[in-house]
C-alpha positions as CSV (number, residue, x, y, z in Angstrom):
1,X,22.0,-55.6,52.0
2,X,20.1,-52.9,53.2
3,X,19.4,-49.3,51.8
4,X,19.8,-46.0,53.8
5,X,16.2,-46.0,54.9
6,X,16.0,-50.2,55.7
7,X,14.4,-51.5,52.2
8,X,16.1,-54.7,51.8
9,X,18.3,-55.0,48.7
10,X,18.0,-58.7,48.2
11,X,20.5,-61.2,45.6
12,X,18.6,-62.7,42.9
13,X,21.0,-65.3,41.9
14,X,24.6,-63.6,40.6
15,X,23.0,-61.0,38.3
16,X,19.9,-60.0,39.8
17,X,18.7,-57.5,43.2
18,X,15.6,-57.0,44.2
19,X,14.4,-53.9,46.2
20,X,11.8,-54.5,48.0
21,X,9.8,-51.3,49.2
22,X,6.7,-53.0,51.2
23,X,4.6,-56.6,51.2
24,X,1.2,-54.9,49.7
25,X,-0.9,-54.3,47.2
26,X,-0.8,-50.3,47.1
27,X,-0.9,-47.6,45.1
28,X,1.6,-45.2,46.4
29,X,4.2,-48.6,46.6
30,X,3.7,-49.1,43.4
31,X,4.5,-45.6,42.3
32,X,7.4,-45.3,44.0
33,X,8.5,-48.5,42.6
34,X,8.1,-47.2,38.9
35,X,9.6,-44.0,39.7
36,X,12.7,-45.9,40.7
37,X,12.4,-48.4,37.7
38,X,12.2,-44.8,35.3
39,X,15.4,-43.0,37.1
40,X,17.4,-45.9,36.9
41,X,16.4,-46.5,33.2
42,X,17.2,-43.0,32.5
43,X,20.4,-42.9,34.1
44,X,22.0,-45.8,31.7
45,X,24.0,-47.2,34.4
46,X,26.7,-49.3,32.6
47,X,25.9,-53.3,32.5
48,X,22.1,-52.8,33.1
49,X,20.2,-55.7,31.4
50,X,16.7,-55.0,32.4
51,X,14.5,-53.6,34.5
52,X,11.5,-55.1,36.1
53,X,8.9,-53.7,38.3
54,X,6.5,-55.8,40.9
55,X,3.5,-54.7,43.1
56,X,6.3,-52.6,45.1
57,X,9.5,-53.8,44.1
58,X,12.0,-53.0,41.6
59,X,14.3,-56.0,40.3
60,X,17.5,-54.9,38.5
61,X,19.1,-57.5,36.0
62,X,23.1,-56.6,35.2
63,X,26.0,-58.4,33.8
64,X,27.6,-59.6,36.6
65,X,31.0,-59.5,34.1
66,X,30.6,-55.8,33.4
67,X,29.3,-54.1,36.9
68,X,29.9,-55.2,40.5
69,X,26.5,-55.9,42.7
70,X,27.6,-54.0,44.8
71,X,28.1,-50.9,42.7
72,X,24.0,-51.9,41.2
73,X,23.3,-52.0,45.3
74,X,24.3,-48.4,45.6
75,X,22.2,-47.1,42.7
76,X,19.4,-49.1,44.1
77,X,20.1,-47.3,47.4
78,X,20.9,-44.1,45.9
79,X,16.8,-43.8,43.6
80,X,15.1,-45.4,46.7
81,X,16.1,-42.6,49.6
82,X,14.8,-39.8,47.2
83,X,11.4,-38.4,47.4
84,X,9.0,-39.1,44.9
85,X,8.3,-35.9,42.7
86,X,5.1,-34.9,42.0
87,X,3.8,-36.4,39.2
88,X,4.6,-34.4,36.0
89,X,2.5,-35.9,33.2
90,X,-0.9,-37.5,33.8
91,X,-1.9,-41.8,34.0
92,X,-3.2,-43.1,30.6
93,X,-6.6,-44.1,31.2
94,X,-7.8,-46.8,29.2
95,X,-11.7,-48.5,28.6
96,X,-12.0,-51.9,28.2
97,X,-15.2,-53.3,26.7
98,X,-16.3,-56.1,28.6
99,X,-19.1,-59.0,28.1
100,X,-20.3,-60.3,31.5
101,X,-22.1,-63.8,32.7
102,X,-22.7,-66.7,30.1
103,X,-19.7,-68.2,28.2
104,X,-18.1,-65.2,28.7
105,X,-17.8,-65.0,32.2
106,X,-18.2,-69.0,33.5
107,X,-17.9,-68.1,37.6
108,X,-20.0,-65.1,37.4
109,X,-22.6,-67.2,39.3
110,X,-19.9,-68.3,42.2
111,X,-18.8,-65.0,42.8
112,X,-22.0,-63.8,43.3
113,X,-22.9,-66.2,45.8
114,X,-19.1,-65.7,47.2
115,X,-20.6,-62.1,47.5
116,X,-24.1,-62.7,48.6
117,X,-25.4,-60.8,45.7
118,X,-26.5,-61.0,42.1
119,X,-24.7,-61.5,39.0
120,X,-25.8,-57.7,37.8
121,X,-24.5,-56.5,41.4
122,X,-21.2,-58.1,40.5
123,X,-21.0,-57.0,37.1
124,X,-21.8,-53.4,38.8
125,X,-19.4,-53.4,41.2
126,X,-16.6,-54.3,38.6
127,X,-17.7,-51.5,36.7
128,X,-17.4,-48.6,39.3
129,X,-14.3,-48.9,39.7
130,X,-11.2,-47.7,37.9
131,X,-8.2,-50.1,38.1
132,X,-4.5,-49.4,38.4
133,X,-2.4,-51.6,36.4
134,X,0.5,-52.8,38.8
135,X,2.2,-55.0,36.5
136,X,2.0,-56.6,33.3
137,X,3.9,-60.3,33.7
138,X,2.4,-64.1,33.8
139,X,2.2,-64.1,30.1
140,X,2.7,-60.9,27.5
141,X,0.4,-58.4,28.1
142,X,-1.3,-59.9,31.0
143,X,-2.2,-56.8,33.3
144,X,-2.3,-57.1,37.1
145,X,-4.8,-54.9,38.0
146,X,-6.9,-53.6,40.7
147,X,-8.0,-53.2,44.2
148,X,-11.5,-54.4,43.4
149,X,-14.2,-54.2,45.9
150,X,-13.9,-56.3,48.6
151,X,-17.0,-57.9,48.0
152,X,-15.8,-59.6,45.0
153,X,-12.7,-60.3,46.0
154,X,-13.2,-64.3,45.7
155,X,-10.0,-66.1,45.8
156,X,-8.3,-68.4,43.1
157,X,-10.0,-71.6,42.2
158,X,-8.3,-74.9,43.8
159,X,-7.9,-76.3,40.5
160,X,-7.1,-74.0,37.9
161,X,-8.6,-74.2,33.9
162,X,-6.2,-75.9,32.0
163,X,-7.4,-73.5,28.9
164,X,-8.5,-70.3,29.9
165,X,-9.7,-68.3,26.7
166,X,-8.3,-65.1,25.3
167,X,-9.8,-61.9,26.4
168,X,-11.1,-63.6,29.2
169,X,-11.5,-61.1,32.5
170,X,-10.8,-62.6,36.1
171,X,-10.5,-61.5,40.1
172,X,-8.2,-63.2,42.3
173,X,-8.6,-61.4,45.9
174,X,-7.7,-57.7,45.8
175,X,-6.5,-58.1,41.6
176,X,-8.6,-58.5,38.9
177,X,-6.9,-59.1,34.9
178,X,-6.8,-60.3,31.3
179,X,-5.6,-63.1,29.6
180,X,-3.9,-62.0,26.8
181,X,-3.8,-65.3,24.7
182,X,-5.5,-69.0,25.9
183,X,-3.7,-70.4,28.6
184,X,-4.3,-72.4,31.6
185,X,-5.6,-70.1,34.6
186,X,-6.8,-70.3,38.4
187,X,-8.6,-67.0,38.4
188,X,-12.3,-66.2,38.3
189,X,-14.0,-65.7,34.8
190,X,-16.5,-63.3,35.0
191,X,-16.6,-61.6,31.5
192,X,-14.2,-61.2,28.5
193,X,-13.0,-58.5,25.9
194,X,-12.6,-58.5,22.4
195,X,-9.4,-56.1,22.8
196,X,-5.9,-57.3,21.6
197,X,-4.0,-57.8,25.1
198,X,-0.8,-58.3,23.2
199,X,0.4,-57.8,19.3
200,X,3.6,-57.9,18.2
201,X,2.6,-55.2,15.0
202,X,2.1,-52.8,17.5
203,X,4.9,-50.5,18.3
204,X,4.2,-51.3,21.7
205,X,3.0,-54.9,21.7
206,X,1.3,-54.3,25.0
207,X,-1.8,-52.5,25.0
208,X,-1.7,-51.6,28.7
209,X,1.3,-50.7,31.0
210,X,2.1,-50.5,34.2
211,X,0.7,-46.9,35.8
212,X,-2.4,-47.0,33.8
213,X,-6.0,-46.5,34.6
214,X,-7.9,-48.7,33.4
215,X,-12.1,-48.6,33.4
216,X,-14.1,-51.8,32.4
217,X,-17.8,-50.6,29.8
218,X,-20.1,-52.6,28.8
219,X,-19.6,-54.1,25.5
């Protein structure tokens, strides 16, 4: 299926589509994406289960006993051929305190030969930058962040870490993120936080979402 402007509305099993708006990591994709995710929220379109947004796509889960696909295919069509509004409320931007190098951050030393530089020229360049979170999925709370400088952009390790700590802060190409709880993990450590990624007493358990701005400090 395809809507009015050629973004491939995709099946995703019986109860699923999947609009998919572009093959990137980008910005203005990903906006568009949650601007479709938030119309079709508000709307309250009748057997809607959930709503899920990607780097730039939008997948729409529905009870396939309550709504026809195609009738979910037409909303998708419907949010994705309108322009995207200017923005009316501001990005939450967010600080994260970060530790860099040592136990904290066990490949800082490979991405800096990965980079040609020092460790303090990594930890530099990871800090001038202000980081859109794209997604939050992998594990609760994990945020999939970036574009970091393409300097740093090292890619995944071959082997992942079967136990990855909490807290811990990694690049994978283009993203950089944080584990919200131990678990195994292929991307590259290079410091760690002390922040609560996830926590169910929270009214949002999630401390970051997608949209936000996020800047790594110096703990």
């Amino acid at each position: 299926m395809m809507d009015a402007r050629g973004t491939p509305v995709l099946p995703v099993g019986d109860s699923a589509l999947l609009l998919r708006i572009g093959n990137e990591i980008d910005p203005d994709l990903n906006e568009r994406a949650l601007h479709i995710a938030r119309e079709l929220a508000a709307a309250s379109l009748r057997g809607l289960r959930d709503i899920v947004v990607g780097y730039a796509s939008v997948t729409v889960y529905f009870d396939p006993l309550a709504v026809e696909p195609a009738g979910v295919a037409e909303a998708l069509r419907s949010h994705a051929a309108r322009p995207l509004p200017r923005r009316a409320t501001p990005q939450r931007q967010v600080k994260i305190p970060a530790a860099y190098g040592g136990a904290a951050g066990p490949d800082l030393a490979d991405v800096a030969a990965f980079a040609r530089c020092s460790e303090d020229d990594v930890i530099a360049l990871h800090l001038s930058r202000e980081y859109r979170v794209f997604m939050v999925g992998f594990l609760p709370g994990f945020p999939y962040m970036g574009i970091v400088d393409e300097r740093i952009a090292m890619p995944r390790r071959d082997t992942p870490r079967l136990a990855v700590p909490a807290g811990s802060i990694g690049v994978a190409g283009q993203q950089t993120g944080i584990y919200p709880v131990q678990s195994p993990g292929g991307w590259r450590l290079i410091g760690r936080t002390d922040e609560a990624m996830f926590d169910l007493d929270r009214s949002s358990p999630s401390l970051l979402r997608a949209g936000d701005l996020v800047r790594f400090v110096r703990a």
